[in-house]
N, CA and C of each residue as an Amber inpcrd file, in Angstrom:
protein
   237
   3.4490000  12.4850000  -1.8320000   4.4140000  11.7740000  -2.6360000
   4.7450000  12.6150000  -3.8580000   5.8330000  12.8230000  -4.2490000
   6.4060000  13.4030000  -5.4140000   6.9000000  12.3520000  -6.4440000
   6.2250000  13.0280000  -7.4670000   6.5430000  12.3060000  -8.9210000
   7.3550000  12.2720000  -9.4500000   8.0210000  10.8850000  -9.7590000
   9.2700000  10.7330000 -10.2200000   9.7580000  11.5140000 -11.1870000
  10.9310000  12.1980000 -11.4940000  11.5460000  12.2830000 -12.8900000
  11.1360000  12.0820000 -13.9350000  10.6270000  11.8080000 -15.5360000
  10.8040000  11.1470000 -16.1080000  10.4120000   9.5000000 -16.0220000
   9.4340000   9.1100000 -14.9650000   9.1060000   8.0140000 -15.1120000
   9.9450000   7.3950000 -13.9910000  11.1690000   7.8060000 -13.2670000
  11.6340000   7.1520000 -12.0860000  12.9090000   6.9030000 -12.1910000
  13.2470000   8.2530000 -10.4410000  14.2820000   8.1710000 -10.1760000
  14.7160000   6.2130000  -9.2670000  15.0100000   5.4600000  -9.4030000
  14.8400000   4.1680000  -8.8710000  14.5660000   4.2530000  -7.2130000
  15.6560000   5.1860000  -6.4510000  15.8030000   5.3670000  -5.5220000
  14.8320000   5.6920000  -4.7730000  14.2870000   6.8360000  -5.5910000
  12.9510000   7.3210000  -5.1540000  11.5650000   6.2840000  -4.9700000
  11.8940000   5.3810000  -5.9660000  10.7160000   4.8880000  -6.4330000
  11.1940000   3.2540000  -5.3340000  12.3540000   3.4200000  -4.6920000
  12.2970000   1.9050000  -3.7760000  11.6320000   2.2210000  -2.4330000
  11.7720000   4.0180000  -2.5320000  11.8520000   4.5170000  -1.1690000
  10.3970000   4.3400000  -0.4890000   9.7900000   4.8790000  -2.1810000
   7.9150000   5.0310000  -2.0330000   7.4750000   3.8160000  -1.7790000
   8.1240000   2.7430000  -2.2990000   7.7880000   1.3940000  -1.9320000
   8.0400000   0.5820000  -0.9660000   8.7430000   0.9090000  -0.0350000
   9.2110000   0.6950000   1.3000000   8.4720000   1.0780000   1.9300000
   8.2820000   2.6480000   1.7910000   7.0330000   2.8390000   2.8630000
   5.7670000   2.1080000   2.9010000   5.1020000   2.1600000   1.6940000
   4.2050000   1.5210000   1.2780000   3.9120000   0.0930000   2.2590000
   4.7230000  -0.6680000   1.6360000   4.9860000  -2.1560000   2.2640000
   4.8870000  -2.0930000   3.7210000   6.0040000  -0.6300000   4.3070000
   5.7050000  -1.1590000   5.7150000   4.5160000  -0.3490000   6.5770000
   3.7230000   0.6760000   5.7320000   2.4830000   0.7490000   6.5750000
   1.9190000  -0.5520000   6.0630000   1.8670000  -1.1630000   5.2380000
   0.5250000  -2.4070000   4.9160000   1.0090000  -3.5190000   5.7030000
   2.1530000  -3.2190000   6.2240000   2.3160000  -4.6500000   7.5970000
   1.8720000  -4.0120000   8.9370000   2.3340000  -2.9760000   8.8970000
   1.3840000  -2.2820000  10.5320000   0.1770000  -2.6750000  10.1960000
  -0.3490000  -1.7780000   9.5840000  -1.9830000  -2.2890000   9.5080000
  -2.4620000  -3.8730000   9.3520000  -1.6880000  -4.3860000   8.8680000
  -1.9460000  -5.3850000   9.2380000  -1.9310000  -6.4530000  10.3470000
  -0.6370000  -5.6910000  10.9230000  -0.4770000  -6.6460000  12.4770000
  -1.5720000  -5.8390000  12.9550000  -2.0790000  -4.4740000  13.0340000
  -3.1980000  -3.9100000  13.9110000  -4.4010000  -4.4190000  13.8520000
  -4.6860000  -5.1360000  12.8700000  -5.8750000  -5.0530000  12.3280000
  -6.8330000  -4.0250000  11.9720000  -6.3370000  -2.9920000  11.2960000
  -7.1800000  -1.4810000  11.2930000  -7.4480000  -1.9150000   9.9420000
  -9.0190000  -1.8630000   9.4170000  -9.2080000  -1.4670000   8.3280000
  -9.0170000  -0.3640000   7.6770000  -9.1890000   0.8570000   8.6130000
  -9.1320000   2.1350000   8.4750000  -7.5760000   2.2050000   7.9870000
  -6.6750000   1.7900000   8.1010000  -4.9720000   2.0820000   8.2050000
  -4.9990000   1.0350000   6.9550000  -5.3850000   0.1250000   6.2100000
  -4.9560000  -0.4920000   5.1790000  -5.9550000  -0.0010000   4.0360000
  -7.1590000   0.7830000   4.1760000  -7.9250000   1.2470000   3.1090000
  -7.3530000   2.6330000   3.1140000  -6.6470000   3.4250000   3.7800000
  -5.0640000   4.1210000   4.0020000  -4.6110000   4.2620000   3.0530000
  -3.2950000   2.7210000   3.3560000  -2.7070000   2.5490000   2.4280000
  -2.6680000   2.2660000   1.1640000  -4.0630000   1.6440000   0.7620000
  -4.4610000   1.3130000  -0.4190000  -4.6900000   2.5500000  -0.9640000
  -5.5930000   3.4740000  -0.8660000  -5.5700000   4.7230000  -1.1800000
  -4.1090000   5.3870000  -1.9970000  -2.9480000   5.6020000  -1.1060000
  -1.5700000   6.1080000  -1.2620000  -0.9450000   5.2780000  -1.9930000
  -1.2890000   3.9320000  -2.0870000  -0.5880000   3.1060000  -3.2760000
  -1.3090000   3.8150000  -4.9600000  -2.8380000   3.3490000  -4.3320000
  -3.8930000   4.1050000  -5.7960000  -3.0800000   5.5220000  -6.6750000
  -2.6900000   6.3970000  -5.1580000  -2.4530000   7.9460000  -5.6500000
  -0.7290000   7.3840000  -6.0890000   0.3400000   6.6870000  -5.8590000
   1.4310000   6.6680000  -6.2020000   1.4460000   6.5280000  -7.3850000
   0.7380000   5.2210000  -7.6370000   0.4950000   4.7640000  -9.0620000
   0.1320000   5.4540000  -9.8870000  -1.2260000   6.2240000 -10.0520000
  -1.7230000   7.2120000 -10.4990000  -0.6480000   8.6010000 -11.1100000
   0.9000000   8.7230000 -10.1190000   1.7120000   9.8220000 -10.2380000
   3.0190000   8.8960000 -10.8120000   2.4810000   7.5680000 -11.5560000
   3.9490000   6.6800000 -11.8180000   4.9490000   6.6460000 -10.7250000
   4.5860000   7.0600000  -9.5110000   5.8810000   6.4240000  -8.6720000
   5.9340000   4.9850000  -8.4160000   5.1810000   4.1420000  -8.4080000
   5.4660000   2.8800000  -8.5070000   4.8120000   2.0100000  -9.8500000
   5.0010000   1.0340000  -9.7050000   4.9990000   0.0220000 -10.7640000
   3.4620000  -0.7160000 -10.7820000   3.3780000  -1.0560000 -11.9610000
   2.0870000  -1.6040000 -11.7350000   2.1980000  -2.9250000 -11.0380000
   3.1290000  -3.1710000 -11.1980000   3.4230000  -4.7020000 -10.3510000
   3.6920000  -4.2720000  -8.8610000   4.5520000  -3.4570000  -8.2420000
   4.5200000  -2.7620000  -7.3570000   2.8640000  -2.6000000  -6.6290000
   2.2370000  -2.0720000  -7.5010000   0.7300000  -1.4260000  -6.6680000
  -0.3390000  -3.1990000  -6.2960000  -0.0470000  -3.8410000  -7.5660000
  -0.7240000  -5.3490000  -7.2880000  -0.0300000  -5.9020000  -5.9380000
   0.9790000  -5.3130000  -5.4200000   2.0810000  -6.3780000  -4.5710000
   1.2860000  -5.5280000  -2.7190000   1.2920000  -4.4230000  -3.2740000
   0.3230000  -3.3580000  -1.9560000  -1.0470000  -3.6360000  -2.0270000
  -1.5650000  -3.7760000  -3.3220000  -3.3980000  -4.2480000  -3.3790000
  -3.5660000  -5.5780000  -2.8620000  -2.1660000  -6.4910000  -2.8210000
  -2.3140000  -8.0080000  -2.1730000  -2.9070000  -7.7270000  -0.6040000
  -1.2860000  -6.5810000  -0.1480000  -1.2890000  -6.7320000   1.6160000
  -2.2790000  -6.0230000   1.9210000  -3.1370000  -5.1970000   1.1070000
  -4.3960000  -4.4940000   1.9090000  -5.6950000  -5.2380000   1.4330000
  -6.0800000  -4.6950000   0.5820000  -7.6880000  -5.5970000  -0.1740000
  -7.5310000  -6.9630000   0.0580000  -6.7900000  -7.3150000  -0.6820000
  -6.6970000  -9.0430000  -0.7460000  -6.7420000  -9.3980000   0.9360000
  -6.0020000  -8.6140000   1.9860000  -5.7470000  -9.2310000   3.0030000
  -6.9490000  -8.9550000   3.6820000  -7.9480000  -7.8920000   3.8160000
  -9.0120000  -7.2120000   4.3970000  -9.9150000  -8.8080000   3.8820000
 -10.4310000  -8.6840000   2.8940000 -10.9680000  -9.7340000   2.2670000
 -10.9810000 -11.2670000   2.7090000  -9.7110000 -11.6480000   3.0760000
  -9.4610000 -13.1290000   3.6850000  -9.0510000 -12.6510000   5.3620000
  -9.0500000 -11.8990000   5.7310000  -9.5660000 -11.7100000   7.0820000
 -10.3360000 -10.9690000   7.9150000 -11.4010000 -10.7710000   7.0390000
 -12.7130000 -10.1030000   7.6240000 -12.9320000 -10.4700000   8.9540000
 -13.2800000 -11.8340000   8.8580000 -13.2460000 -11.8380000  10.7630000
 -12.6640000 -11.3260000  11.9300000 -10.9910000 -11.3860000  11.5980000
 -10.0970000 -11.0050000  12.5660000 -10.5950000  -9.4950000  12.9050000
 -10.3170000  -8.6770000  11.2840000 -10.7210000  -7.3970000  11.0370000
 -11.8510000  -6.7580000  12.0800000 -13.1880000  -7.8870000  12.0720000
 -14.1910000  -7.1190000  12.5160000 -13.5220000  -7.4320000  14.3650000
 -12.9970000  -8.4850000  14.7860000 -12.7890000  -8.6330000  16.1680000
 -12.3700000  -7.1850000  16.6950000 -10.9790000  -7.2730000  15.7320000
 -10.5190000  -5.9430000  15.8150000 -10.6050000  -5.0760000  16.1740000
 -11.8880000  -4.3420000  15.8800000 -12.7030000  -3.1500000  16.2240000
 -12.4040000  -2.9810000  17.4670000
């Protein structure tokens, strides 16, 4: 991921967040822990490079952690 401009080109910064969003729904229809502790990771490093928002990274820490968390079970079927 490349760091915005100045704090953010918008475009850039909807683009990083699109992706974002839609690996944390794959992984989630997969049930891969491995593919949403992934994405959580690449949200961590976006944030970290200001490409997204801090509200942005809480909205990706929902669909991965938060979701790993309230479906541990499925998760472990998964395997």
């Amino acid at each position: 991921m490349h760091r915005a401009a100045g704090g953010g080109n918008q475009m850039q910064r909807e683009t990083i967040m699109k992706q974002l969003e839609k690996q944390a729904r794959y992984a989630q229809r997969s049930l891969s822990r491995d593919l949403l502790y992934q994405t959580y990771g690449q949200a961590c490093m976006a944030r970290q490079l200001e490409a997204i928002t801090k509200d942005e990274f809480m909205q990706i820490n929902h669909m991965t952690v938060y979701f790993m968390n309230t479906h541990a079970r499925e998760l472990e079927e998964g395997r």
